[in-house]
C-alpha positions in Angstrom: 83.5 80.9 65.4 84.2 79.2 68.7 87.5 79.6 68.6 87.1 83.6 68.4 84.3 83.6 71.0 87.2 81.7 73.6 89.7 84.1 72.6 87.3 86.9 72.5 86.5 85.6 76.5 89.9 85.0 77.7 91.1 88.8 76.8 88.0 90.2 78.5 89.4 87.9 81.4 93.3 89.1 81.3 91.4 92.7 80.7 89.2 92.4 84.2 91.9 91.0 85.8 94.3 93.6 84.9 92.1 96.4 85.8 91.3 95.2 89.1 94.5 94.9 90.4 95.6 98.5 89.0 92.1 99.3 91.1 92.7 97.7 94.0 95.0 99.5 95.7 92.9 102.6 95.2 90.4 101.4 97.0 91.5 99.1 100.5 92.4 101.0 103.3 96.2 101.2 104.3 95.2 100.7 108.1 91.8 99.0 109.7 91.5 99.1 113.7 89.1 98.6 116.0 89.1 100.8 118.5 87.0 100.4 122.1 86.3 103.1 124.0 84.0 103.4 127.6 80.8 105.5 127.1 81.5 109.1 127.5 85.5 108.6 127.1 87.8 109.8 124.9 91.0 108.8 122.6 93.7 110.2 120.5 93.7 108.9 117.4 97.2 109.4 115.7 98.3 108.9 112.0 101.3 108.7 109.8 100.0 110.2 106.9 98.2 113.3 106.4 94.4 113.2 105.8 92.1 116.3 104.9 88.8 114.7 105.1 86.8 113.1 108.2 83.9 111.0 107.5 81.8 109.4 110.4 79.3 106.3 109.7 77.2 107.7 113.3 78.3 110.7 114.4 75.5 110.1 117.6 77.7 107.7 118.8 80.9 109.1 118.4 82.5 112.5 117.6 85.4 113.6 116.0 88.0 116.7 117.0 90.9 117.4 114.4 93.9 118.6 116.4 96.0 119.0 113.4 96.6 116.6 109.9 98.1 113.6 111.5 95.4 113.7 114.4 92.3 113.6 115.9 90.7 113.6 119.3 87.6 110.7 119.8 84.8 111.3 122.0 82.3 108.5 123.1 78.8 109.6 122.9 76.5 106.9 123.2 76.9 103.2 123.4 76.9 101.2 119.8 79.6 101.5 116.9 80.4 104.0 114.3 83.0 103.6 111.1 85.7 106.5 110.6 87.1 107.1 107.0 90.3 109.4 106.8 90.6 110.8 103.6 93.8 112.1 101.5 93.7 115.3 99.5 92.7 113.0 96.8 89.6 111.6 98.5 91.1 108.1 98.9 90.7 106.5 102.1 94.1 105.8 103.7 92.6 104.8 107.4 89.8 102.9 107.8 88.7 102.9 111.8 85.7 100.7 113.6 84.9 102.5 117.2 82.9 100.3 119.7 81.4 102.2 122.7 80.2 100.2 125.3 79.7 100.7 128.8 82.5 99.0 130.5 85.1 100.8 131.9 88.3 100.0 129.5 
């Protein structure tokens, strides 16, 4: 019996481990920057790949123009932080930016 129960535990094991590295690329981000920018400037953001979807953490504290696929424009609007996701046409994340907004001139 313990000898099934081990067996039994070490396939679930090979099984988890398996599935999370077919998962894992899925899920991390193919590019994380931080980005600083001086309260009430601006940025162009530029990509290599395409993305279809924007997704802002704060959008009070910064905001996001699309110029075309590949990029967007960013405009500080109050001091503090804010995640950007870019999404595929598959809803995957494929950049994965951190913009700081502070009041220093940069």
């Amino acid at each position: 019996m313990r000898r099934g129960l081990k067996l039994m535990i070490a396939r679930l094991g090979s099984f988890a481990l398996g599935l999370s590295l077919f998962l894992a690329p899925l899920s991390i981000s193919r590019a994380d920057e931080t980005i600083a920018l001086a309260f009430g400037g601006g940025s162009v953001f530029r990509m290599q790949e395409p993305f279809q979807t924007v997704l802002i953490g704060d959008p009070d504290v910064i905001d996001v123009h699309i110029q075309d696929d590949r990029s967007v424009i960013l405009k500080a609007l109050k001091l503090g932080s804010s995640n950007i996701l870019f999404l595929d046409g598959r809803s995957i994340v494929i950049v994965k930016i951190r913009v700081v907004v502070s009041d220093v001139q940069i």
